[in-house]
C-alpha positions as a Markdown table, in Angstrom:
| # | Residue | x | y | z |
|---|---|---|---|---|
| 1 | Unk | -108.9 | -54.1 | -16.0 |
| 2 | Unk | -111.0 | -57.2 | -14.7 |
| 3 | Unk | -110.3 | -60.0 | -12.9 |
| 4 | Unk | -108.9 | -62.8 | -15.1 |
| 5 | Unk | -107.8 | -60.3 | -17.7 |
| 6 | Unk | -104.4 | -60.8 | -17.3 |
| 7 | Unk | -103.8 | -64.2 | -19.6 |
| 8 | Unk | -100.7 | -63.6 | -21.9 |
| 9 | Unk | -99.5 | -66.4 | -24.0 |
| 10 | Unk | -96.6 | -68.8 | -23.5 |
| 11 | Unk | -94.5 | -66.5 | -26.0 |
| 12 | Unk | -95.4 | -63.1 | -24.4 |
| 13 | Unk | -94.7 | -64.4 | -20.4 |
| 14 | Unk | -91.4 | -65.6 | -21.8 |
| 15 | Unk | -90.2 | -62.6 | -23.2 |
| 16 | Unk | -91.5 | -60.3 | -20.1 |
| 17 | Unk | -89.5 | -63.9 | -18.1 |
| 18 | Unk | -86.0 | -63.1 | -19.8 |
| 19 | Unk | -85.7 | -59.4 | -18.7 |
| 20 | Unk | -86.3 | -60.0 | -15.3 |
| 21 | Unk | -83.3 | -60.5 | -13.1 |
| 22 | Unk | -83.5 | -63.4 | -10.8 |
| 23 | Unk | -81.2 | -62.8 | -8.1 |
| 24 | Unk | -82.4 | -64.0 | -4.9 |
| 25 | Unk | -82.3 | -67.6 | -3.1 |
| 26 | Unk | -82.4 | -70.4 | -5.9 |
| 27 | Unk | -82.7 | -67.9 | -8.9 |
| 28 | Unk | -86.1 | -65.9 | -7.9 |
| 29 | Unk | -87.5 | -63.0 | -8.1 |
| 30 | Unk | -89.4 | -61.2 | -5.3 |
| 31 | Unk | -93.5 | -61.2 | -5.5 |
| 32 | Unk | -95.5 | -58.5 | -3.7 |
| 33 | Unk | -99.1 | -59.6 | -3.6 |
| 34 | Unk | -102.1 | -57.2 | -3.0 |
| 35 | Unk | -105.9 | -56.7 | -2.7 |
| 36 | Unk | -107.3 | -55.4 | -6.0 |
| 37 | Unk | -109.9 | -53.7 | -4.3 |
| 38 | Unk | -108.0 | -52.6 | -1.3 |
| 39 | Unk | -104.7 | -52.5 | -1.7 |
| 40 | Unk | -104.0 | -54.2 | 1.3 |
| 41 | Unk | -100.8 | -56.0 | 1.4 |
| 42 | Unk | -101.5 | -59.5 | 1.4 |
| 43 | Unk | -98.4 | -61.6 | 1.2 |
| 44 | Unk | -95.0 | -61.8 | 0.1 |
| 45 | Unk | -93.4 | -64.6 | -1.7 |
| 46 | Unk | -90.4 | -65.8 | -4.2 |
| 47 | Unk | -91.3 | -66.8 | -8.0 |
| 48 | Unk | -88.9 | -68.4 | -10.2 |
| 49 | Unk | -88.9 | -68.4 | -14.2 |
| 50 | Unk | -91.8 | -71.0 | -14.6 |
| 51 | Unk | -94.0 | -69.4 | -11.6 |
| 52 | Unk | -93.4 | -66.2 | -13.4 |
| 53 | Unk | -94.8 | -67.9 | -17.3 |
| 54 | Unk | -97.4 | -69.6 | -15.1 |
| 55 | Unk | -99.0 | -66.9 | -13.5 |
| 56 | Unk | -99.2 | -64.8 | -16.3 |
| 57 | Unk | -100.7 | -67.3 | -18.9 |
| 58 | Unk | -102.9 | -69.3 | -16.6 |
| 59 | Unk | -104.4 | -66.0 | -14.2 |
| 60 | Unk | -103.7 | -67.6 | -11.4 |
| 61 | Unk | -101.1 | -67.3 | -9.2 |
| 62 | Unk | -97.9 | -69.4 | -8.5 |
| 63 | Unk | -95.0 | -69.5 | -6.6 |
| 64 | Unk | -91.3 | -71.2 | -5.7 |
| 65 | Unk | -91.5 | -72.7 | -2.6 |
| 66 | Unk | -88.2 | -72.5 | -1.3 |
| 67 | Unk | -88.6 | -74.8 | 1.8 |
| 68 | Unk | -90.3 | -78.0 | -1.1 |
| 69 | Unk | -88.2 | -76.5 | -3.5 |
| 70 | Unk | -91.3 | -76.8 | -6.5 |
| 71 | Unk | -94.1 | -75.1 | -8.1 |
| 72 | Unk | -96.9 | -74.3 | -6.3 |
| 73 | Unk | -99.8 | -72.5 | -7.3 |
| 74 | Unk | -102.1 | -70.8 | -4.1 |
| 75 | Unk | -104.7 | -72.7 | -3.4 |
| 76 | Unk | -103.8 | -75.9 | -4.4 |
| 77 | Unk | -104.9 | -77.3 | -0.7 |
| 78 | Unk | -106.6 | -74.8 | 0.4 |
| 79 | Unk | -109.5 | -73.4 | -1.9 |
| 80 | Unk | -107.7 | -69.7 | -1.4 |
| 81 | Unk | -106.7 | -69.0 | -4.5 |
| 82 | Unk | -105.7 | -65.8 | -5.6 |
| 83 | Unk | -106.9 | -64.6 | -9.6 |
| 84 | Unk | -104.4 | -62.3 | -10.9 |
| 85 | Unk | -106.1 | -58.2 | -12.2 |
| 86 | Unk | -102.8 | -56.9 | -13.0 |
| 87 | Unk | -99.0 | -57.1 | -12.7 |
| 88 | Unk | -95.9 | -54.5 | -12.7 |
| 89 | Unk | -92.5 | -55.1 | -13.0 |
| 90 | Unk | -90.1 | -52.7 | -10.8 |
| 91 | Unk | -87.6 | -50.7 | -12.3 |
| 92 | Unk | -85.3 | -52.8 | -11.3 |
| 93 | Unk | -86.8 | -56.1 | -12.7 |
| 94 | Unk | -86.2 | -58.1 | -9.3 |
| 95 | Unk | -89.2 | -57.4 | -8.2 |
| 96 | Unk | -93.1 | -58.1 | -8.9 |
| 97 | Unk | -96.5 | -56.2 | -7.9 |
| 98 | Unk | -99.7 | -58.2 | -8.7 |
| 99 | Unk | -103.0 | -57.0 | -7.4 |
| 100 | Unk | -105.0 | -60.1 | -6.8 |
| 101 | Unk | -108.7 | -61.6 | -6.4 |
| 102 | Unk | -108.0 | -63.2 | -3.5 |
| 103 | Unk | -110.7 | -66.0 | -2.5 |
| 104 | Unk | -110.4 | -66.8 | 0.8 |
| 105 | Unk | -107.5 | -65.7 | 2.9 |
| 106 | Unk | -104.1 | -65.6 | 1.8 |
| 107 | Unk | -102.4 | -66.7 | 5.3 |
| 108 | Unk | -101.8 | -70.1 | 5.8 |
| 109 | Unk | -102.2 | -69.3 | 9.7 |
| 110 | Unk | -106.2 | -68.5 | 8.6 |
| 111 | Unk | -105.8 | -64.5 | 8.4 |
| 112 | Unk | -106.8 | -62.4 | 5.3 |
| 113 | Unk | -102.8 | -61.1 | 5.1 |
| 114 | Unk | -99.5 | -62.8 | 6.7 |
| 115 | Unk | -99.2 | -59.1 | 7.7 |
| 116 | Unk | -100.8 | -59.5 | 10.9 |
| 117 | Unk | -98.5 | -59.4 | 13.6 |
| 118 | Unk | -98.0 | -55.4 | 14.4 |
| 119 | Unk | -95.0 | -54.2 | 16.0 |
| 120 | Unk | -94.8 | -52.6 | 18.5 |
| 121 | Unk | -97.7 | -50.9 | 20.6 |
């Protein structure tokens, strides 16, 4: 599958939207972002209903921002923005895999992932 070709429409996101279980801070579901190439780990963030729809019918992808409390899609400010290849649900449907085109870097602090900072030696 190539970039781009995830692009459902408003009635297919919504019915993949209602099985998923949104129980995490403000009614969210956790998003697992990766390389497509890669599979590098590139960030972790929280998706609510509408980030969810958004992502999947637009190809690119949004978020919940739980600190603005609002929409957001990557790259608004920046220029990164991430184009969604493809998308699994876990078995448990709290959780979200995409593997992304990312443009740019994905960490706000100017680093390709936000997992950076090793632990340990």
């Amino acid at each position: 599958m190539g970039v781009g070709e995830v692009r459902l429409s408003r009635e297919e996101a919504e019915r993949l939207a209602e099985k998923l279980w949104y129980r995490n801070v403000d009614g969210t579901i956790i998003a697992v972002v990766q390389d497509a190439e890669t599979k590098e780990v590139l960030m972790v963030a929280y998706m609510n209903r509408e980030a969810f729809i958004k992502t999947l019918t637009t190809g690119r992808m949004h978020y919940w921002s739980l600190t603005r409390k609002r929409l957001w899609m990557k790259g608004e400010s920046s220029g990164n923005i991430q184009e969604l290849v493809e998308a699994y649900i876990d078995c448990d449907g709290d959780a979200v895999l995409f593997l992304v085109k990312q443009h740019g870097v994905a960490c706000h602090e100017g680093f390709k992932s936000c997992f950076h900072n090793r632990v340990g030696v």
